[in-house]
C-alpha positions in Angstrom: 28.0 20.4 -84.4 25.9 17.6 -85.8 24.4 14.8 -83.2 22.6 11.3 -83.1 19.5 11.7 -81.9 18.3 8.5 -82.4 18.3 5.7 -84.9 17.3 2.1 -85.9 17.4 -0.4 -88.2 15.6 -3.4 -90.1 17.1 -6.6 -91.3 15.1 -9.5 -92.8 14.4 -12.5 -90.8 15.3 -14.9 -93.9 19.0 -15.8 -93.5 21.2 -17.9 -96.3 24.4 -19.4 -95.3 27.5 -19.2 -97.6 27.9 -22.8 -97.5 23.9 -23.1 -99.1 24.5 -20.3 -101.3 28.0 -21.4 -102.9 26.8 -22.6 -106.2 24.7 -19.6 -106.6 28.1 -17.6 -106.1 30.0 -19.8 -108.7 32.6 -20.8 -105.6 33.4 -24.1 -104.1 32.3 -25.5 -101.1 35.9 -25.2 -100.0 36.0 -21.6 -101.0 32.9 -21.0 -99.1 34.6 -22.7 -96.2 37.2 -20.2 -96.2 34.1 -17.2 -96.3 33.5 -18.9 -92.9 36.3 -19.4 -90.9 38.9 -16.9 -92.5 36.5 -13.9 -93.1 33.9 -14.9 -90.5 31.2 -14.4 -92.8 28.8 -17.0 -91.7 25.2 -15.4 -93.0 23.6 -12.8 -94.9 20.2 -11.7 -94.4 17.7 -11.7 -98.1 15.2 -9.7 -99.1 12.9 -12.4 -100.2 10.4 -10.4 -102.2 11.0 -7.0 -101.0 12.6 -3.8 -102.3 15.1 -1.7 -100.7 12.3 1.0 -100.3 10.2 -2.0 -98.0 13.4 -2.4 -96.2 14.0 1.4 -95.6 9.6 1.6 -94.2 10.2 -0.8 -91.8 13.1 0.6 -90.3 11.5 3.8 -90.4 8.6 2.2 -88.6 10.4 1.0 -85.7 12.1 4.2 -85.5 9.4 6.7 -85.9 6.4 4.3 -84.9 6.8 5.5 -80.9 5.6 9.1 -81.0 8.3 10.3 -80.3 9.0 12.4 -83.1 7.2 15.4 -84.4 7.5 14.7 -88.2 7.1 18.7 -88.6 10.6 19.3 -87.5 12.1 17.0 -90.2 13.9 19.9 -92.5 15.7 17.2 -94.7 15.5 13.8 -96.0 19.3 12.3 -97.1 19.1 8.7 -98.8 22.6 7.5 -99.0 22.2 4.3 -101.1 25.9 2.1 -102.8 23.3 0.7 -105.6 23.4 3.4 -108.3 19.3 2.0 -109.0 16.9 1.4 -106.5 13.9 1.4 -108.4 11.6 1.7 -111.7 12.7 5.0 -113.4 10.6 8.0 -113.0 10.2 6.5 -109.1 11.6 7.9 -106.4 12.1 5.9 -103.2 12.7 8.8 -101.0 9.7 10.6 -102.5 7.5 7.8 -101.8 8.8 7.8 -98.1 8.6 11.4 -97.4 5.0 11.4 -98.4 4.0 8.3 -96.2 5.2 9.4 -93.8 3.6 12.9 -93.7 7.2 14.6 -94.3 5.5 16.8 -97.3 7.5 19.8 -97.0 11.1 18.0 -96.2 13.8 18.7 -98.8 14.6 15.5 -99.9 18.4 14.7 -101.4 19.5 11.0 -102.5 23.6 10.5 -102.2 25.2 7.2 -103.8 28.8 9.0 -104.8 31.1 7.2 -102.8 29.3 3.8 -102.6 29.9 2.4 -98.8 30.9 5.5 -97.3 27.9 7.6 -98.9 26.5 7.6 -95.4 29.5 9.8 -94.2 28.3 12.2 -97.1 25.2 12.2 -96.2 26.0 13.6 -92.6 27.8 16.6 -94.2 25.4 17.4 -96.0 23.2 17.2 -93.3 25.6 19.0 -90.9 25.4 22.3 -93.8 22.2 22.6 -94.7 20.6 22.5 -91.1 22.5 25.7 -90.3 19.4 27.4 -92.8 17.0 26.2 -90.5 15.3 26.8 -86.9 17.2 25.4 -83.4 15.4 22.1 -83.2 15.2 21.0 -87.1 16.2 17.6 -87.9 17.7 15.6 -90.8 16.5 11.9 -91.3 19.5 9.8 -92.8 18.2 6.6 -94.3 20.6 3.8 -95.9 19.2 0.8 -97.4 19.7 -1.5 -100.1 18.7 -4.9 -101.6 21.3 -7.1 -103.3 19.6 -8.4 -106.7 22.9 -9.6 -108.6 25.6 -12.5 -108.1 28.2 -9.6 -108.6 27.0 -7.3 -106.0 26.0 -10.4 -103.5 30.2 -11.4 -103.9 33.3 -9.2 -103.6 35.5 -12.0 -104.8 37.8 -12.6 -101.8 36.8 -10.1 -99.4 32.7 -9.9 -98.8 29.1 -11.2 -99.0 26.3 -8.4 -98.7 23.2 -8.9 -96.7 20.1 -6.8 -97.7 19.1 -4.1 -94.9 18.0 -0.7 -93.9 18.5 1.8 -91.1 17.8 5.3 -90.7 19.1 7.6 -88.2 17.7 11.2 -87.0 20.4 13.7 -86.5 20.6 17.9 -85.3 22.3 20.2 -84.4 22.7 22.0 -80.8 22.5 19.1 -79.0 25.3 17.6 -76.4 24.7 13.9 -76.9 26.4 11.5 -79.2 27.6 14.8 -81.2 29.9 14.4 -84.1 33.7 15.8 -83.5 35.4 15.2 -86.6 35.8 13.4 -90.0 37.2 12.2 -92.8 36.9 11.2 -96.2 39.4 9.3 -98.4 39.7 8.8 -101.6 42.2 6.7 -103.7 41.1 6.4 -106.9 43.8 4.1 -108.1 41.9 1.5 -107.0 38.4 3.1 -108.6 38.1 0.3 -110.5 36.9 -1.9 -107.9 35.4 -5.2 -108.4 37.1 -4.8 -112.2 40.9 -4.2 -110.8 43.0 -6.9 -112.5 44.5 -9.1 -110.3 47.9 -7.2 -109.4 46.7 -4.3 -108.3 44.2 -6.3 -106.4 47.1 -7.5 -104.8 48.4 -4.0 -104.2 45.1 -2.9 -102.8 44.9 -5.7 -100.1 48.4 -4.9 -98.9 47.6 -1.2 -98.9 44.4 -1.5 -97.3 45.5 -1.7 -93.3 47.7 1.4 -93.7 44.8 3.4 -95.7 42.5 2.8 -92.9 45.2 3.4 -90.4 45.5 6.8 -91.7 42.5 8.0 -92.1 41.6 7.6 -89.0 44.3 9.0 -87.3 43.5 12.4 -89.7 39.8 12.2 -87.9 41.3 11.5 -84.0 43.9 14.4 -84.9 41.6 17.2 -85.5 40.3 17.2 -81.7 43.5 15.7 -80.2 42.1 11.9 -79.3 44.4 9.0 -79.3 43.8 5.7 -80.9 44.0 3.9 -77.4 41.4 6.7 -76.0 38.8 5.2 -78.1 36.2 3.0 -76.5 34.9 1.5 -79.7 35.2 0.9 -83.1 32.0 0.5 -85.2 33.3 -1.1 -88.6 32.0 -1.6 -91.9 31.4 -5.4 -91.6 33.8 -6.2 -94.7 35.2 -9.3 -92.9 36.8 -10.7 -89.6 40.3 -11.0 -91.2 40.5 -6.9 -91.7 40.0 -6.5 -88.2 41.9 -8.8 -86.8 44.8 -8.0 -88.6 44.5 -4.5 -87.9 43.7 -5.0 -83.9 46.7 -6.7 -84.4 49.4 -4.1 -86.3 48.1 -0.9 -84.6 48.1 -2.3 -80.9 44.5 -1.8 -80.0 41.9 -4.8 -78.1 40.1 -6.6 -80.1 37.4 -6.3 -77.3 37.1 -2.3 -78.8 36.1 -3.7 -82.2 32.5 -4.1 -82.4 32.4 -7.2 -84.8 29.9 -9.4 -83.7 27.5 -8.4 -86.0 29.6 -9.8 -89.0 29.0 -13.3 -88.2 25.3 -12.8 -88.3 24.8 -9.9 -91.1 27.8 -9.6 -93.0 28.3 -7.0 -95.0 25.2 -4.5 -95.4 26.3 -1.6 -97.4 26.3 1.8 -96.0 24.1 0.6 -92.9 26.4 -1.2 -91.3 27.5 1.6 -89.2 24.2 2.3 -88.2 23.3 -1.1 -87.5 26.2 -1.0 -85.1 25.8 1.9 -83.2 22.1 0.5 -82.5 23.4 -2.8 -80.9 25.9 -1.6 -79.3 24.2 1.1 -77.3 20.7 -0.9 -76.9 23.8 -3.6 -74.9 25.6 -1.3 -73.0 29.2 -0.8 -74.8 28.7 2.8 -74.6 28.5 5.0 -71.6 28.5 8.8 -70.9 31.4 10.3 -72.6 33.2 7.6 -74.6 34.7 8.2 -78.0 33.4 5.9 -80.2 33.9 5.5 -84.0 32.6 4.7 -87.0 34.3 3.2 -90.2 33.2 2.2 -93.3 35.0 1.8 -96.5 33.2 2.3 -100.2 34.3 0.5 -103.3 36.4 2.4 -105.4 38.2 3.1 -103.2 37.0 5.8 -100.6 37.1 4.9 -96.9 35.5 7.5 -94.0 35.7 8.0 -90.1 33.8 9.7 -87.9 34.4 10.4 -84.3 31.5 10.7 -82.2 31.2 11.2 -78.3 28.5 9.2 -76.7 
């Protein structure tokens, strides 16, 4: 059974609001008005001159920095990334990182399949591949990305993306924050994403609550854990307007939906979920033996949940 050991994050201290950045994203200031106050999406954070793989260094700093961490029992390196290109061909992010950081004889894997929800992959793959290996071996999961186009910055009428990194350490054989079940979804009539014309746009909104519903009630089935059990819910930080709606239609407190960090961060790829589980245990939502769970949703359309116990 696969566990957090520990994990952190880096976002950049330069933040745009969607209000200053609505000519850029070929919307009205009215339209960006309704970014605010309908989808809660205030600010994004920008990588002003640096790369996802500056983004992914610095988180790795703050999370490896403290000594804490004997680099030798890192077995595996997973970079689960939404962009399909990261960098210059014939570079490799993840090889530059493993060798910075003294990880020379980590097998390294990058993951991008499922966009968003990539990081759910990523801990599967990690969760397999550590049974080959000693007790105490470790898998480093890093997500980061850096939006550098208008069309990945805007999902017309659903998100902004912020530019960010985290990286989280996880193993097996241990009895904190372990991993009790999950799921991946995939509905690939809507694999057209950004590019779905506008009815089945339409189609996809309206479907969107229950597919979420019902993917995580697959992942709270398979170790017998009710909705209402649940002390939190870490989301992908699509928008406000999701979660409210679905706090709403499936009876649960809004107070159990960690979305605070939407108004500040918006929507950061894959690490959103990461980014989340940082805060909200470094503020004290979480306590010995809550349920907690993280969602995330990939364009395409694949969504993920993953029930955790802290």
């Amino acid at each position: 059974m696969l566990s957090i050991e520990n994990a952190a994050y880096y976002v950049p201290n330069n933040f745009q609001s969607i209000e200053d950045a609505s000519s850029w994203f070929g919307i009205t200031p009215l339209q960006a008005k309704i970014y605010k106050r309908v989808f809660g999406l205030n600010t994004f954070p920008v990588a002003d001159k640096l790369f996802a793989e500056d983004l992914v260094k610095k988180t790795l700093y703050n999370l490896l920095s403290d000594g804490s961490v004997n680099f030798d029992s890192i077995k595996l390196i997973i970079h689960a990334h939404t962009g399909q290109v990261l960098c210059p061909f014939g570079e490799s992010v993840i090889n530059n990182i493993r060798n910075e950081f003294y990880m020379n004889d980590a097998l390294y894997i990058g993951t991008s399949l499922n966009n968003c929800t990539s990081i759910f992959d990523a801990f599967e793959i990690a969760e397999i591949l550590l049974c080959d290996y000693e007790k105490d071996a470790k898998a480093l999961v890093i997500v980061g990305e850096v939006t550098f186009t208008q069309a990945l910055r805007l999902v017309p009428n659903v998100s902004v993306t912020g530019d960010a990194a985290a990286a989280v350490i996880v193993k097996k054989h241990s009895n904190h924050n372990q991993l009790l079940a999950m799921t991946v979804s995939c509905h690939g009539e809507f694999s057209k994403g950004l590019w779905l014309d506008h009815e089945d746009q339409l189609k996809f909104e309206s479907s969107f609550q229950m597919m979420m519903k019902n993917v995580i009630d697959e992942t709270l089935n398979k170790v017998g854990v009710t909705l209402q059990e649940l002390s939190l819910i870490l989301p992908h930080n699509v928008n406000m307007r999701f979660w409210r709606q679905f706090s709403r239609d499936f009876n649960i407190s809004p107070n159990k939906i960690f979305t605070g960090n939407i108004l500040k961060y918006a929507h950061c790829f894959g690490a959103d979920a990461i980014i989340n589980f940082v805060d909200a245990k470094n503020n004290g939502h979480l306590k010995k033996g809550d349920y907690f769970l993280m969602f995330t949703a990939g364009l395409g359309s694949t969504l993920g949940a993953a029930l955790f116990q802290y």
